[in-house]
Phi, psi and omega in degrees: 000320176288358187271332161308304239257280210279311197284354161307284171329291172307321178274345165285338214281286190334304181306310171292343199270322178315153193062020168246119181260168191230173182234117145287099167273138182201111173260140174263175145046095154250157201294334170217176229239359165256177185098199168213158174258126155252135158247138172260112175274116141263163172230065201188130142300336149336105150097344191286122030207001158345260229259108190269036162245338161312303182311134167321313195221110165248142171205194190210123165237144210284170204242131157206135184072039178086346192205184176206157190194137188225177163245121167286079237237157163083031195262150183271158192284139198175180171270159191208137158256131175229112144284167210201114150233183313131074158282071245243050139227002181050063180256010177077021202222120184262152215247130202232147173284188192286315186274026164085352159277165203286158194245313161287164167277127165249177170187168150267159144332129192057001174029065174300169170279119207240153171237292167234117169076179172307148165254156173356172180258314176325304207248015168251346206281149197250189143226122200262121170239183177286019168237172192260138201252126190253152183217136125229164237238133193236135184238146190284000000 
């Protein structure tokens, strides 16, 4: 009976997990060797590229050796937009000067070009299928 019990368990386990895809990430050359990059998933232009109360997804991976890199895993397949900052003293606070441009280093998906102010969820956004995808991130 446990043998049922656990080969069940493993094709259910399975079932949910097929058709979830991941973003291999990997940011480089950050300007210091502390901190964290917190990253922001969204699968929404709602809330891009901010607001982490939005976000699909938020984490923070730690900086070593000049960079950092994670698997973002279980995500269902769709478009995703991902920010990024360099946060080096890891206080969750992305740090902007008195008129508001940024003091930490960021970057986005697809490391779009940027002119005034952020960019779009549009012109960030990946597509996530159920095989796994590497983004990397140049941070500004």
């Amino acid at each position: 009976m446990k043998i049922f019990l656990l080969l069940f368990l493993g094709v259910l386990t399975h079932f949910f997990q097929a058709g979830k895809g991941e973003i291999k990430l990997i940011i480089n050359d950050t300007k210091e060797n502390t901190g964290v990059i917190r990253v922001l998933v969204f699968n929404q232009a709602e809330g891009f590229p901010e607001e982490p109360k939005k976000a699909f997804k938020a984490l923070s991976i730690p900086v070593k050796n000049s960079s950092a890199q994670t698997t973002i895993s279980g995500l269902p397949p769709g478009e995703y937009a991902v920010s990024v900052f360099h946060d080096e003293d890891a206080d969750g606070i992305f740090k902007k000067n008195a008129v508001g441009l940024p003091i930490d280093s960021y970057g986005f998906s697809n490391n779009p070009t940027l002119f005034f102010g952020p960019p779009s969820f549009s012109k960030c956004k990946i597509k996530v299928s159920d095989k796994a995808i590497l983004i990397e991130i140049i941070l500004k």
